[in-house]
N, C-alpha and C positions, 0 to 999 in steps of 0.2 A: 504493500500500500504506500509507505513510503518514498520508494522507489520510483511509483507510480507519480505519485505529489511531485514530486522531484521531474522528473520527464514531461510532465506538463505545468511548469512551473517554466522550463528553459523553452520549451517551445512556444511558450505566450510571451516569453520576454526575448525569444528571438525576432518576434513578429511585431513586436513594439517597436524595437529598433528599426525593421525595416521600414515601417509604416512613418517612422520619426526621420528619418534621413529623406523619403521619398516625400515627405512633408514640406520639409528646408527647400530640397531642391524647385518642387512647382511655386512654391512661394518666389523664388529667387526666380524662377525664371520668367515669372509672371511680371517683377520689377525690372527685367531684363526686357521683358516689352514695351514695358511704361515708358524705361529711360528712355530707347530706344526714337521712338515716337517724340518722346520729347525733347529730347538733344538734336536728334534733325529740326525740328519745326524752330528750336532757341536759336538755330547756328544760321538757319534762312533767316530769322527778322536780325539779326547781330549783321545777317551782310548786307543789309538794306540801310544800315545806320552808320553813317561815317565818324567812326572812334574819334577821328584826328579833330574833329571841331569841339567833342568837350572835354579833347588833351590841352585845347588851347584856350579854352575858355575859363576866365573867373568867376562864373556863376556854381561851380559846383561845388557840394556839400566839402568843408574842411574837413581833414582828417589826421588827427596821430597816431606813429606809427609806434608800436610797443617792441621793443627787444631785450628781453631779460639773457642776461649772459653772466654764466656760471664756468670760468676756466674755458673759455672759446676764442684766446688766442693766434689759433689757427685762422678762423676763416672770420670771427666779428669785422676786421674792419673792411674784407671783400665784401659783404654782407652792408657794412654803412654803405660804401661806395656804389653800388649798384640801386641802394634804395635815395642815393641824390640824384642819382639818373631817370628815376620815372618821370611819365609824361604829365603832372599833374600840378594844376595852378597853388592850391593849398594845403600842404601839408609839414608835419615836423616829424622828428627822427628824434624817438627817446629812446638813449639805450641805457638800460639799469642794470650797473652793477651788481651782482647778486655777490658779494665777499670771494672773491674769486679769490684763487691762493697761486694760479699762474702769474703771464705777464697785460691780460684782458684789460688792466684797468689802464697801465701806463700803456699798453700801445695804440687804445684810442684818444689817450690825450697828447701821444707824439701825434699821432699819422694827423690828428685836424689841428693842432695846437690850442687846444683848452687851457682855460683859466678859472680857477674855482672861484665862483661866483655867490652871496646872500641871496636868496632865491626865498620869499615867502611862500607857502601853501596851504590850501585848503586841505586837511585832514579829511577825506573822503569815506575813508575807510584804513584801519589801524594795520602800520606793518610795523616791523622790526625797526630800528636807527637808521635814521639814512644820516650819513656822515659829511657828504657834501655835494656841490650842483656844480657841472661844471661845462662853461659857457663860451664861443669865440662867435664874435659878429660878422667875420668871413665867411662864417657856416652857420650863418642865421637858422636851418632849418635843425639843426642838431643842438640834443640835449643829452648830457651824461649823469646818470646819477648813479653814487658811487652808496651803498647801505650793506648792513651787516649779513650774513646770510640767511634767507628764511625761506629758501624754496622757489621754484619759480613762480608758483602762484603767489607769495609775498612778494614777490619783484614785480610783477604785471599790477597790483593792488597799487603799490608807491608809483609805478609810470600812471596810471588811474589819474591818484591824486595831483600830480600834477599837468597831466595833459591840458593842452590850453583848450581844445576846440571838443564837436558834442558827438562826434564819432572816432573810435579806436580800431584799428586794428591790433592784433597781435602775431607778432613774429620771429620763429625761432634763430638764434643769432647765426645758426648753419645752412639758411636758407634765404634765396635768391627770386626776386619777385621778375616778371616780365613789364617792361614798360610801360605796357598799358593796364596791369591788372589794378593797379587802385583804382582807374577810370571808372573800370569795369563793374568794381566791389562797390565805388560810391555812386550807378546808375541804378542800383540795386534800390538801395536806402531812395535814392530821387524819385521811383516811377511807383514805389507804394508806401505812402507815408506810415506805413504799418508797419514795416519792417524791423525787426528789434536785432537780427541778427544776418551776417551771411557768411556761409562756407565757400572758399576757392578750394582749385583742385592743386592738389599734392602731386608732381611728377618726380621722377626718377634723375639725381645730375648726375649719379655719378659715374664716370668714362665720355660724359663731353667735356667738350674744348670751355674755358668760358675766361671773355676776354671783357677787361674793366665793366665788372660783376656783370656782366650776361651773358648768357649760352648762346654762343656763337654757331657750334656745329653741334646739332644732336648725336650722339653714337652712344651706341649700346653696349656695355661695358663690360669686362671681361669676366669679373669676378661672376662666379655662379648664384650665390646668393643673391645679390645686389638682381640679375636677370628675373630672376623666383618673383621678386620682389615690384618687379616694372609689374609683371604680368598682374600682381595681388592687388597695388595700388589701383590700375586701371579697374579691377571687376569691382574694389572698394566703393571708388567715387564713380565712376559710370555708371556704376547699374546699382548698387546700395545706395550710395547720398541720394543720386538723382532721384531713383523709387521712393525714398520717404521722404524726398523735398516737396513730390508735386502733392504729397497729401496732408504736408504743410506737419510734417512727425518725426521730422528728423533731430534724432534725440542729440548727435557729436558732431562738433566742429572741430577741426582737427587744431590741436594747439601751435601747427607748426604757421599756421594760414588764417584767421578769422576775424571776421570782422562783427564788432558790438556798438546800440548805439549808448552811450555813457551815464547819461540819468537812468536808464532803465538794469544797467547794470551794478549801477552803484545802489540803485532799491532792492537788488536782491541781495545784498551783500558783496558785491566784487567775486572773487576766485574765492574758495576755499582752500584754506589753504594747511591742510592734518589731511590730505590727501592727494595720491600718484594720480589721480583721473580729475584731476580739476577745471579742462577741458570740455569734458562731458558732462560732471557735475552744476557748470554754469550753465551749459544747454539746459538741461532739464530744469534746473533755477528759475529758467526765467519760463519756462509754459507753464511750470506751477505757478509761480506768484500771476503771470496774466489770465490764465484760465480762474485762479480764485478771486480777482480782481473785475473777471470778464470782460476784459479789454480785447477789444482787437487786433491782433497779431499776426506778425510770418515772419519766421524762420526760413530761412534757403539756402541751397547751395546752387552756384552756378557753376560749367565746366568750362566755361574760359577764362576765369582770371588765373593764371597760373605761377605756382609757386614751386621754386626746382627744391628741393635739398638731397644731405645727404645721407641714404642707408647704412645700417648694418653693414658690414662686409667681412666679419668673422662668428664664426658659432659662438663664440661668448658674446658681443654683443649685442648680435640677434635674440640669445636667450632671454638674456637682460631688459629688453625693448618687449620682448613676448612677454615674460613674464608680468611684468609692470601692465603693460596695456589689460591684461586679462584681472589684473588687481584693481586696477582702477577701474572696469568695467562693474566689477565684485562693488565696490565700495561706493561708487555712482546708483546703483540700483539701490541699495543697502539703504543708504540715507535719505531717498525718496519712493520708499517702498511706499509710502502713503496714498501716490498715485496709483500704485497697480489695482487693474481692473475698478477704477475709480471713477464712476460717468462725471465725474464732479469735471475731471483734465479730460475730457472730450478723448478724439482718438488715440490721443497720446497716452493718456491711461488704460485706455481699451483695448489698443493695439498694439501700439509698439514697446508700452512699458513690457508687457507678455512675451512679446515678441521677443526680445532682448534676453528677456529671465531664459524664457525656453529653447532659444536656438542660437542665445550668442553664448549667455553663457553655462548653460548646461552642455554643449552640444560637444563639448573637449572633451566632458568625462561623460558620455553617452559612446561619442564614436572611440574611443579608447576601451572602453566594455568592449565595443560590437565587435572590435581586431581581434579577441580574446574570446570571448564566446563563441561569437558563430562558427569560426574556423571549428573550435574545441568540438560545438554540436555536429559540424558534417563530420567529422572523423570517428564520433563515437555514436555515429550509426540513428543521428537522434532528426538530423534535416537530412533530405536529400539533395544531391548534385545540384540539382533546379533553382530546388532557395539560394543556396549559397551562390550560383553564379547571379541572380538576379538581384542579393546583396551587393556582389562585386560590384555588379555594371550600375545598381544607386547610386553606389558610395564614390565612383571616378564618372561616368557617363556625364551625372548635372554637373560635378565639378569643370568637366573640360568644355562643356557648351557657355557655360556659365562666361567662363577666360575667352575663349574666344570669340562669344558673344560681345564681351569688353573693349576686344581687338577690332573687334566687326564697326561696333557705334565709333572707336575712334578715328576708324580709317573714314566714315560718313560724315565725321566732325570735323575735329581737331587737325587731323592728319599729319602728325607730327613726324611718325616716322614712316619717311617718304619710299625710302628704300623697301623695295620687294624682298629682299634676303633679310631685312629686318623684320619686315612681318612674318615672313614663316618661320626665321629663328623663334620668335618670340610666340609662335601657336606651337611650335615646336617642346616650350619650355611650359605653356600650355595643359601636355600632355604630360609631361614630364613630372611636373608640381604634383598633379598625385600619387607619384610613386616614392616619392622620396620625403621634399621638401614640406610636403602638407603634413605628412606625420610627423614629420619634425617639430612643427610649427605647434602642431596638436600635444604633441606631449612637453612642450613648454609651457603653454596654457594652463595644461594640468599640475604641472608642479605651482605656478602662481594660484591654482585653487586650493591646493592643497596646502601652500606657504602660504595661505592667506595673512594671516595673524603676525609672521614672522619678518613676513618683508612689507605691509603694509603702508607702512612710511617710508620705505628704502626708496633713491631714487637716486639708481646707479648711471652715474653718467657714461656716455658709450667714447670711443674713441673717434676724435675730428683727424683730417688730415686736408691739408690745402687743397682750395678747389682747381680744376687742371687746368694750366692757361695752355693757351693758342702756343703749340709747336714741341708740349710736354706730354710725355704717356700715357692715353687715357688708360682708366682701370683700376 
């Protein structure tokens, strides 16, 4: 009888499993539609609009640019320099030193020649000591502020409080904006006065060329990870942000790229900052307080204002970066569980809070079971050949339509990378990503679920390395 219990016990929870993967995937491919549809129809009205006249125009909304720098030596003041380069009539460049213990702090006040400046502020929201402001009128548009360490989300809070103007972006000090993506980010805020927030898209730098801070020549770079990784972020922002933007539910704006508008973030409290996902914990900040507020809102992400950085490019890390992101996911839901299935936050409680719990971040230690079980049940005579191949082809089939369904909307879009041998490399890696790199990816996850408690506040920074100029090795 036991035995019996036992034997249909694995086979009701093998058929969960399938039923759970085969779930993810029509969901994803359903927003694989959506995007679809909708990335064509955003990228026809965007060529109907000529950028160039409100690159050149001073009627458009001001904006400051937030860059918290923590030991980023390396690439921070490629990073200023490319952001004095965008095409856009109003904006400032604050970069906040977050107590860095490299050379970050003195090499942006060689490379623009700062002067520490009395600087009064409005206290917005409480961070850590800021020690001092440091200012040169040659570089009217740049601000340094130099404070004690308190995280990044403490560093984003103090650029906050002093920002002059009523929209922020934020942006990571390893990443590289395109010329016109502020344009782009502040058309966003202009054409619906409702908008509280927008997400750009996250691309891949690293193995191009990039000459006085812009990506001169796209190329696809050698390292394998770094490849894995083109492929992830396209299916990410192409077919996830896009699918929950058009339903106004898009719960993460990627910390590397986002833009807030400032009253409305300062009402929710700023960043939080006793947490690795502070990121996504503002997202979801601000639909609660406007949904309990009932104010009128939208959240968005658009796919062309674009922001290069750069990846992982070794297994530690990548782990490190996995981990943390799946921590921060854990601890974003955690603190706004109040929402879940809540009609109070409209679909954002109804749907995508669920959403999130059940297939982001359950879905590491679901598919981690299923490698271990199911295998186990067809060997010991408990499923047959059938199921298990129609496991198999769930669990890789949606993944690789999913990628290069990704690949598909970019080549319709963006069309970045022009080259034919880069597209099929890249459907190539595609295929690939489920045989190796996705479970890798997966049982990284699972350790940050399972470390939850122990590295919850940890927030290991990864390895920078200069970005490649024009005539040096990409890779």
């Amino acid at each position: 009888m036991i035995k019996y219990l036992i034997y249909k016990f694995v086979v009701y929870f093998d058929y969960l499993i399938i039923v759970y993967v085969v779930m993810i995937g029509l969901f994803n491919i359903m927003q694989m539609l959506m995007a679809l549809v909708h990335s064509v129809m955003y990228i026809k009205k965007a060529k109907f609009s000529d950028i160039r006249l409100y690159e050149e125009s001073d009627n458009m909304v001001p904006i400051s640019i937030l860059v918290p720098a923590h030991n980023e030596d390396k690439t921070v003041v490629e990073t200023i320099k490319s952001l004095l380069a965008l095409e856009f009539s109003t904006y400032e460049i604050i970069i906040i030193n977050d107590g860095s213990t490299d050379t970050t702090l003195q090499s942006i006040i060689e490379a623009f020649e700062l002067n520490e400046i009395t600087f009064p502020a409005k206290i917005s929201i409480e961070t850590k000591p800021v020690r001092g402001v440091y200012y040169n009128p040659e570089y009217p548009k740049i601000w340094l502020i130099d404070k004690e360490n308190g995280g990044k989300a403490d560093a984003l809070n103090a650029g906050i409080n002093i920002a002059h103007y009523p929209y922020f972006v934020s942006l990571d000090a390893d990443s590289l904006l395109n010329s016109d993506s502020l344009v782009r980010i502040a058309l966003a805020f202009m054409e619906n006065r409702y908008t509280v927030a927008v997400g750009g898209i996250i691309r891949v730098a690293n193995g191009s060329e990039i000459k006085n801070g812009k990506v001169i020549k796209l190329n696809l770079p050698k390292n394998r990870f770094a490849m894995f990784q083109i492929v992830e972020y396209m299916r990410a922002f192409l077919v996830g942000r896009v699918g929950w933007s058009i339903l106004n539910t898009i719960l993460i704006i990627s910390g590397a790229f986002g833009a807030f508008k400032k009253d409305v973030a300062i009402k929710v409290g700023g960043y939080t900052t006793n947490t690795v996902g502070e990121d996504m914990d503002i997202v979801i900040k601000l639909h609660k307080y406007m949904s309990e507020k009932k104010y009128k809102y939208k959240i968005t992400f658009l796919p062309d204002p674009i922001c290069w950085t750069q990846v992982p490019e070794s297994f530690r890390d990548l782990y490190r970066q996995r981990r943390r992101w799946q921590i921060g996911l854990m601890d974003a839901l955690k603190r706004n569980k109040v929402m879940m299935l809540n009609f109070k936050y409209g679909i954002s409680g109804m749907l995508a809070m669920p959403y999130f719990f059940l297939f982001e971040l359950a879905a590491p230690m679901i598919e981690a079971i299923g490698w271990i079980v199911i295998p186990l049940s067809y060997f010991l005579g408990i499923l047959s050949f059938k199921f298990f191949v129609t496991y198999f082809l769930a669990a890789t089939v949606f993944g690789v339509i999913l990628s290069i369904g990704s690949l598909i909307i970019e080549e319709f879009t963006l069309n970045k990378y022009t080259k034919l041998r880069d597209f099929f490399r890249l459907c190539l890696y595609s295929v690939i990503e489920n045989f190796s790199y996705r479970q890798l990816t997966v049982m990284f996850r699972v350790i940050g679920i399972l470390g939850f408690k122990k590295y919850q506040h940890s927030w290991d920074s990864l390895k920078r390395k200069k970005f490649a100029e024009k005539g040096q090795a990409a890779g």
